[in-house]
N, C-alpha and C positions, 0 to 999 in steps of 0.2 A: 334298471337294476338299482336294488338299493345302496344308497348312499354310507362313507361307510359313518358312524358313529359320533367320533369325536371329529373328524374334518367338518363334520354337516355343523356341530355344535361351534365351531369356529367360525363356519359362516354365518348361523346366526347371530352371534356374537359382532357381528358387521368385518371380520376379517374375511378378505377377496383372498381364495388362494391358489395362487397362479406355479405353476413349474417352470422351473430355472435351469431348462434345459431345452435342445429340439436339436432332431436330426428325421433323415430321409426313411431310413429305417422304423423309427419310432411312427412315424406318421403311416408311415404303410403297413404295419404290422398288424396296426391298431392300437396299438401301445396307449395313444394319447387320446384317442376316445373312449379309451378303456377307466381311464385318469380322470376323465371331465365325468366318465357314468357312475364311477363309484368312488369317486377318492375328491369333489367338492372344485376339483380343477377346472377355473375360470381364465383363466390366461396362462400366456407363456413370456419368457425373458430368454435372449439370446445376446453370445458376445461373441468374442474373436477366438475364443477359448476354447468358447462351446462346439464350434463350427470348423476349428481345426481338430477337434478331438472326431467329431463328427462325419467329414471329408476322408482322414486317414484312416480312418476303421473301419470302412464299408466297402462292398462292389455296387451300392445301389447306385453312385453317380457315374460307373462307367459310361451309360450310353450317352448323356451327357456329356462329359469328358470329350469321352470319342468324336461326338458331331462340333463340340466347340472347336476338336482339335484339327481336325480337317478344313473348318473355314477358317483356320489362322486365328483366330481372337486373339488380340492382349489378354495377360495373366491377368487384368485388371478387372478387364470386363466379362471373361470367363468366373472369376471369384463372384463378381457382384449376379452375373445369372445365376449360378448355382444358389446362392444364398438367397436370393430374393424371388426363387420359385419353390423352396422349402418355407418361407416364411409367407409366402402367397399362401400355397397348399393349406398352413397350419392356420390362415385368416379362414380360411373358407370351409375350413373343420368347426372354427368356432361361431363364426357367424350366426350359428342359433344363439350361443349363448349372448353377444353382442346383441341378437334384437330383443332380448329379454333383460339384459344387466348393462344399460349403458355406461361406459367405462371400463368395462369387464369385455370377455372375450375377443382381448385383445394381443398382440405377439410385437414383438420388440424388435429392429433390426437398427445397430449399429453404426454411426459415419466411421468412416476411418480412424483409427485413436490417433494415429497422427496427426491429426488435424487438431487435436483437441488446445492448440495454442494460437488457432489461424481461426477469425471471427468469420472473416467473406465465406471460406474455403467451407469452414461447415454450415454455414446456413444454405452454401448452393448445392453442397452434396445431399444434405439434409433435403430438399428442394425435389434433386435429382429420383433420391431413393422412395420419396412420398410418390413420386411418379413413375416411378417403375414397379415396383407392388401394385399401386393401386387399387387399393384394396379400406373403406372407410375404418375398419378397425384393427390399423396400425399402428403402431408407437414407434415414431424415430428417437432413438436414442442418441443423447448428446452431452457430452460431460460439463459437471457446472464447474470449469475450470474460471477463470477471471474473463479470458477471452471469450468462453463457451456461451458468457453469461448474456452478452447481447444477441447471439444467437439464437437462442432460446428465444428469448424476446421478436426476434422478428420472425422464426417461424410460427410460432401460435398467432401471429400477427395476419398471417397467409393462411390463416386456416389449417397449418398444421399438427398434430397432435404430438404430441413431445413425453419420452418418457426422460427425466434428467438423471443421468447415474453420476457415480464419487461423490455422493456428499456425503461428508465426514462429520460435518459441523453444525450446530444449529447457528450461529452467526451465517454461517456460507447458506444454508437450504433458506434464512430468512432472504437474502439475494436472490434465489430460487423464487421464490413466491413473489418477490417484487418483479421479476422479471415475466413472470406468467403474468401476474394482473396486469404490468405494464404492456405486454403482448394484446391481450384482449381490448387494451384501451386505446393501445394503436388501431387494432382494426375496427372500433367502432367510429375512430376517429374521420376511418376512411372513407365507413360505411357505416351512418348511422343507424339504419336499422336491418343490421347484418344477424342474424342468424345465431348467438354463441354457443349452441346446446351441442354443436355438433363434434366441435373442440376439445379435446380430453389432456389429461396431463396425469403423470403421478412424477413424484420427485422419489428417488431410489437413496436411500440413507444408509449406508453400510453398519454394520453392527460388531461382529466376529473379528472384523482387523483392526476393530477399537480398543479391543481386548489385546489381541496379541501384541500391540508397539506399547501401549500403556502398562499391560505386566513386566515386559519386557524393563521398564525405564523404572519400576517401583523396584523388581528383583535387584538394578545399579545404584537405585539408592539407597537400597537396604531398608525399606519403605516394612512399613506390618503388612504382614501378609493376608490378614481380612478386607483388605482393599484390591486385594488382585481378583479377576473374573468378571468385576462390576460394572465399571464404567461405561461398556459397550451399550448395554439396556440401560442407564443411569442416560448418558449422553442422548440417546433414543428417545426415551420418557420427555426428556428436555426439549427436542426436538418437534413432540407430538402438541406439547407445550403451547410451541409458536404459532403451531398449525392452528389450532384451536383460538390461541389471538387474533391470528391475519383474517382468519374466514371466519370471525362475528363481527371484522370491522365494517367501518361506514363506509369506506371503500370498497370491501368487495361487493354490500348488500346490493349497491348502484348497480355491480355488473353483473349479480345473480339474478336482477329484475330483468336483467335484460337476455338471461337466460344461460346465463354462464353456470357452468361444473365447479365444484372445489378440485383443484388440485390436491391429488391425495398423497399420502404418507407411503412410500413402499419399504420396506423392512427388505434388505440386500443382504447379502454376504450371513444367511443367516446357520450356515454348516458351519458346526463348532469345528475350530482350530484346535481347541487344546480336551484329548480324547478322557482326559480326567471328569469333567464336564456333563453335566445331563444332554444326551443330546437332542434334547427336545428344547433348552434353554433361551432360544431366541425364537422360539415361537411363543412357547409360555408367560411368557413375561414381559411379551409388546402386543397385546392383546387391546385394542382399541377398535372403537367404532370408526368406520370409515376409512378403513387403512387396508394395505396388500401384505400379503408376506410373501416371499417368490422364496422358493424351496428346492436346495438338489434334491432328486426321486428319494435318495438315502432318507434327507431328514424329512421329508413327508410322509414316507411308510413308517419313519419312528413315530411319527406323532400318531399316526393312524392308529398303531398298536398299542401306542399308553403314554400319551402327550396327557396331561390335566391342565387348567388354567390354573395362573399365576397371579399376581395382583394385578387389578385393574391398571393400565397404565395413568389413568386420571389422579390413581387414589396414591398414585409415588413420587409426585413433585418435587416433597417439599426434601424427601428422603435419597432421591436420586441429584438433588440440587449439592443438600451436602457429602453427597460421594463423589461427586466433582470437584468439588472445593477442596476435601481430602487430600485428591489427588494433585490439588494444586502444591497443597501444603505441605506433601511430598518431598515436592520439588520438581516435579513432571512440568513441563513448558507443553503445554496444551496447544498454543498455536503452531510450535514447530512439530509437534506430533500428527497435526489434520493436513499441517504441512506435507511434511512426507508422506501422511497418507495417501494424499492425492496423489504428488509426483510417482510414487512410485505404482500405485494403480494405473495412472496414464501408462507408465513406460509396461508393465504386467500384460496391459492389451494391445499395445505397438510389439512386444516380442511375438506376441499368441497372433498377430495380424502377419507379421515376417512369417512365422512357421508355417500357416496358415499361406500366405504367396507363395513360398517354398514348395511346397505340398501340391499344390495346383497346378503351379507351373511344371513340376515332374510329372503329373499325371498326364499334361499336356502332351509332354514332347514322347511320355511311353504308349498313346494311345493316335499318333499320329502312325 
């Protein structure tokens, strides 16, 4: 089928674009091969969010349910089969496209968000969940929290593929990159001539809650108002920045000889908050080579229908630097702003993870 228009033009463009959703439904309906035949969909992103909205709005995991509930399973382990037989399914939906886009045709599953403060805990669940899908084009997702960050690091180290979500910051996703190269340098450390091609990563860079806590603190300062809606793409642009620093160093050059991927740029949280807004805005205007943009269905059918490009992200540096600064001068405290961001995205997917256990463990006890 043909491809539709403007998403093909994106991808040529070097944007991979993945959907920011998955359920049992969607996968069997055909929903998502419908996505990948005509609308440029090369992967998928899941959270606790998605999978609670996902679980509680269907009969497809009754049978499921049912057979869990009869052998007694922990709510734990119940959660983690249901989840990780929908993200299996959606590896082996895309599987064509992984042996043709490596790095692509890949589907993201989650550690626990509480964990996101405990280094051991997530690199072993991390560990755990690479081993229970198993499946090569998988993305464990793990937050680049301060603790997350060694984590990160020793699973790429094990040959695991990593996708990093909450990064708010380009100081923090520079951490991110140091931690994936340091990841690969460990395992060649282990294994000098080990393999890296097979190893994939993308760092997840939020964009849209950048906007909203940063308008938010300009509207308290009584800030002008041609600074509000900026930052988010401004922050982003900076971002794509570093990327483009770390992966022409003489550092990574050593480990791409040796057959290592860049770590790529993924554009998150890219469904506009504030409905004033184009809502094609965060697609438009992070428009870069070699980059993801993961998308709810909403703002992928917007774009499909009448997304245009935006300025090159390359050609805004210098103009995205001083709408930073802007808002420095504000008086916005930028680090307590990526601050909160993070805490309060940890704690957003530890509520969506309760609801989410909540939910399962009733389906349990109603289908025994």
């Amino acid at each position: 089928m043909a491809q539709n228009e403007n998403l093909a033009e994106l991808s040529e463009a070097g944007v991979a674009v993945w959907l920011d959703d998955l359920s049992r439904d969607r996968i069997r309906s055909g929903n998502l091969q419908a996505l990948v035949d005509e609308h440029s969909v090369v992967g998928v992103t899941t959270n606790p969010t998605i999978f609670a909205a996902a679980i509680s709005g269907s009969e497809s995991y009754d049978d499921q349910l049912h057979a869990l509930a009869v052998r007694s399973v922990s709510v734990e382990e119940a959660l983690r089969t249901i989840t990780a037989a929908d993200v299996r399914d959606a590896c082996d939906l895309l599987a064509p496209v992984a042996a043709n886009r490596p790095g692509d045709g890949r589907v993201s599953l989650e550690v626990a968000p509480g964990l996101a403060h405990h280094t051991d805990a997530t690199a072993a669940e991390a560990a755990h969940l690479w081993w229970l899908v198993d499946r090569p084009n998988l993305y464990i997702k793990i937050p680049a929290t301060e603790e997350g960050l060694p984590a990160i690091r020793t699973s790429i180290s094990r040959g695991i593929s990593v996708n990093v979500t909450l990064i708010f910051s380009p100081e923090r996703y520079r951490a991110v990159m140091d931690a994936y190269l340091g990841g690969l340098e460990d395992r060649l450390a282990e294994e000098p001539d080990a393999d890296l091609s097979g190893i994939a990563s993308v760092a997840s860079f939020f964009v849209s809650r950048v906007d909203t806590e940063i308008d938010k603190r300009l509207d308290k300062a009584g800030a002008d108002a041609s600074l509000k809606n900026r930052a988010g793409v401004a922050n982003a642009q900076l971002a794509y920045q570093a990327y483009e620093e770390v992966f022409s160093s003489d550092r990574w050059k050593a480990l791409e000889a040796k057959g290592a991927r860049p770590q790529r740029p993924l554009w998150a949280s890219t469904g506009v908050k504030n409905p004033e807004l184009p809502d094609t805005l965060y697609i438009s205007e992070l428009i870069a080579p070699g980059t993801v943009n993961t998308m709810p269905e909403k703002t992928l059918k917007a774009y499909a229908d009448h997304g245009t490009p935006g300025t090159p992200v390359q050609k805004a540096y210098d103009d995205a630097a001083a709408v930073m600064q802007s808002v420095r001068d504000a008086g916005v405290d930028l680090d307590d702003v990526f601050r909160v961001l993070e805490d309060e995205g940890v704690q957003k997917f530890v509520d969506s993870w309760d609801e989410l256990t909540a939910s399962v463990k009733s389906e349990l006890e109603d289908k025994k």
